[in-house]
C-alpha positions in Angstrom: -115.5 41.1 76.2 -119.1 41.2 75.2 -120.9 37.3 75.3 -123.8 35.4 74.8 -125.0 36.5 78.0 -124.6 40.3 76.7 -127.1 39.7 73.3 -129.7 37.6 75.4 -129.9 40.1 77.9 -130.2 42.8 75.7 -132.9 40.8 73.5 -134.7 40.6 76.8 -134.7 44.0 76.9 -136.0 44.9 73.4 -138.7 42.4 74.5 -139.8 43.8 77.2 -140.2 47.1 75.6 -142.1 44.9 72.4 -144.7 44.1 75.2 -145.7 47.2 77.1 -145.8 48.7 73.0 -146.3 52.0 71.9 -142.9 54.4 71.4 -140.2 53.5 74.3 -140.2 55.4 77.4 -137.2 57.6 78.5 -136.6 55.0 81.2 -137.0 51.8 78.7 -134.1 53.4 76.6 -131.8 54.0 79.4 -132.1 50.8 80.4 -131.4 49.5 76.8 -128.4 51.2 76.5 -127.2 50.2 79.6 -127.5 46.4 79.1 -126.0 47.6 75.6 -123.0 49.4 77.9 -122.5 46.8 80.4 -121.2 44.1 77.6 -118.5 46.4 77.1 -117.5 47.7 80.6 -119.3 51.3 79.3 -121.8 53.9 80.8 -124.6 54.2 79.5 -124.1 58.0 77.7 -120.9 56.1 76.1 -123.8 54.3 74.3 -125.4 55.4 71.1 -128.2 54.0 69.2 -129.2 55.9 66.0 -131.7 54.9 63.2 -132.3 55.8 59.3 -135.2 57.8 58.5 -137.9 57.0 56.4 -136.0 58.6 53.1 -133.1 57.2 53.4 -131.3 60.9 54.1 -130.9 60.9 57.8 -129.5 59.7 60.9 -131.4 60.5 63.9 -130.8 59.4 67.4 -133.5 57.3 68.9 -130.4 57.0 72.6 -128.9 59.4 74.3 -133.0 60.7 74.3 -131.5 64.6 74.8 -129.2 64.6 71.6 -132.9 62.7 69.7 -134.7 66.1 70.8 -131.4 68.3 68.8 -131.2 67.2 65.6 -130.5 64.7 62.6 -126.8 63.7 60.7 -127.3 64.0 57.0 -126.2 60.7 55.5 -123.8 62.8 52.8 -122.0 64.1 55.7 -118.2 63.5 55.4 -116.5 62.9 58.3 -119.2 61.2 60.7 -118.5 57.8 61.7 -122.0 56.8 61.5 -123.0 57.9 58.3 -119.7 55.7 57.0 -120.9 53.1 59.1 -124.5 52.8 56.8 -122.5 54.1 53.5 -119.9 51.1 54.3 -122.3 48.3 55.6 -119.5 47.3 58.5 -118.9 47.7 61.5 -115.7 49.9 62.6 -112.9 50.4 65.1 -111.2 53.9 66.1 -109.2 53.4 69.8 -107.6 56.8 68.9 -110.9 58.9 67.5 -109.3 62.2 69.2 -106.8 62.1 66.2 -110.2 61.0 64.0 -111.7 63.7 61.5 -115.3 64.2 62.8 -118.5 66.5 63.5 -117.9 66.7 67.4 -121.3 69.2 68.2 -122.9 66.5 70.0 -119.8 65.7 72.2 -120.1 69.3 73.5 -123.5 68.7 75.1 -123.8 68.0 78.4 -126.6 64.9 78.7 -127.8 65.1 82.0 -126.6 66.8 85.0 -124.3 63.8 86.2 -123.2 63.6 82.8 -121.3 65.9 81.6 -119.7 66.4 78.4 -116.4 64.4 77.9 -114.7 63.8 74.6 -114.5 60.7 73.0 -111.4 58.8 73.0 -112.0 55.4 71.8 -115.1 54.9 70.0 -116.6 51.4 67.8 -119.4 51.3 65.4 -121.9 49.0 63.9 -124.8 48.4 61.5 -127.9 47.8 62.5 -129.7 45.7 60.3 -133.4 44.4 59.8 -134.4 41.9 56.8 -131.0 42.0 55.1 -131.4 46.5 55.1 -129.2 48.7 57.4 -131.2 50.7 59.2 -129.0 52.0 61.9 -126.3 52.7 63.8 -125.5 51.3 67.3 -121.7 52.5 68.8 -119.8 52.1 72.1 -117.2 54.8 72.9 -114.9 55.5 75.7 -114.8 59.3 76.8 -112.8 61.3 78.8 -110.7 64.1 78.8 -107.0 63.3 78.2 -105.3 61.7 80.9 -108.1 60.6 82.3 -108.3 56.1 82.3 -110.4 55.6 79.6 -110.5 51.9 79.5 -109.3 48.9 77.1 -109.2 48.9 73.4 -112.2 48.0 71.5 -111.4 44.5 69.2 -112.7 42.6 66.4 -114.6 40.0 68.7 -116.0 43.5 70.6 -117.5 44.6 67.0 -118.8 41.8 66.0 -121.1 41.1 69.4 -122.0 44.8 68.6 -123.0 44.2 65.5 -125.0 40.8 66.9 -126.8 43.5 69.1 -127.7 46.0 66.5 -129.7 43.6 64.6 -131.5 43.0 67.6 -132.5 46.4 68.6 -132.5 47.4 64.6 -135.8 44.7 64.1 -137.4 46.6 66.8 -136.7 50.0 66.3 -138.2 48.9 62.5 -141.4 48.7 64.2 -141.6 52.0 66.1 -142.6 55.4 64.6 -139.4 57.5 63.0 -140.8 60.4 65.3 -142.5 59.6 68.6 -145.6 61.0 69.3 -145.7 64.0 71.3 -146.2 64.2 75.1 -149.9 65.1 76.0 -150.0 68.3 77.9 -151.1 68.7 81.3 -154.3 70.0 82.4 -155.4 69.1 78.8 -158.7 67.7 78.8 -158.7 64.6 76.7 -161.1 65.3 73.1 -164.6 64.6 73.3 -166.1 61.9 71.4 -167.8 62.9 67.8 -165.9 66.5 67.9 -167.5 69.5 69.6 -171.2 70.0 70.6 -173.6 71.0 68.1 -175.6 74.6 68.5 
């Protein structure tokens, strides 16, 4: 089970990001999620950290970085655990989500090439909030394929240091862009000063 330990280590994290500023690296995220994983014996790509846009209409995730490139949830979609998580304001519990009604199109993509898809078994969910607001999601699953060891049952104390976490990383991700900028393109000379030269 999740600790003390777990939340200052992960609110180290987040400050660590704070300082170097700007949107959060590729590297800074993985290694967010996987002081977010390790409080709950789980791999990093078992970790997800999604965040409300701007409207109020979407989920998009800001971790796993490949499935932020893919798309958005829209917050009137039925079945998805995270949209009920931000609809319900709780966190959540499903040790048998294989049985669970839900979208399962980002389970079927493969996140890197050491990890490959797997379907989640087990999966927990919880708010993230900033200033008394939910602005996103932060969940913990177990996947594998069945018969595979997935790993101990998520609990109430499990949630509830989840849902300590989340309002860590939610203040932060409150302060970051909802899209991050895009990545400058090489052999791009940077834009002169005062616009182009004058005939």
């Amino acid at each position: 089970m999740a600790g003390v330990d777990s939340s200052l280590a992960v609110a180290k994290q987040v400050e660590e990001m704070r300082k170097v500023g700007g949107y959060p690296s590729d590297d800074a995220l993985v290694k967010l999620a996987a002081q977010v994983g390790n409080a709950f014996s789980a791999r990093k790509d078992e970790v997800a950290i999604l965040r409300v846009s701007p409207d109020g209409r979407m989920l998009r995730f800001l971790f796993p970085v490949k499935l932020h490139k893919i798309g958005e949830i829209p917050l009137t979609t039925a079945h998805s655990l995270a949209t009920k998580t931000i609809r319900d304001k709780r966190g959540e519990i499903v040790n048998n989500f294989a049985v669970y009604k839900h979208p399962t199109v980002f389970e079927a993509i493969d996140l890197s090439a050491e990890e490959k898809a797997s379907p989640i078994q087990k999966i927990m969910s919880a708010p993230m909030v900033a200033e008394g607001k939910v602005v996103g999601v932060i969940q913990i699953s177990r996947k594998g394929r069945p018969g595979d060891p997935i790993g101990p049952d998520f609990t109430p104390a499990d949630v509830t240091e989840l849902a300590s976490m989340g309002t860590i990383v939610g203040a932060y991700v409150t302060t970051l862009p909802f899209t991050p900028p895009e990545p400058a393109k090489k052999g791009a000379a940077p834009a002169a000063a005062g616009g182009p030269p004058k005939a």
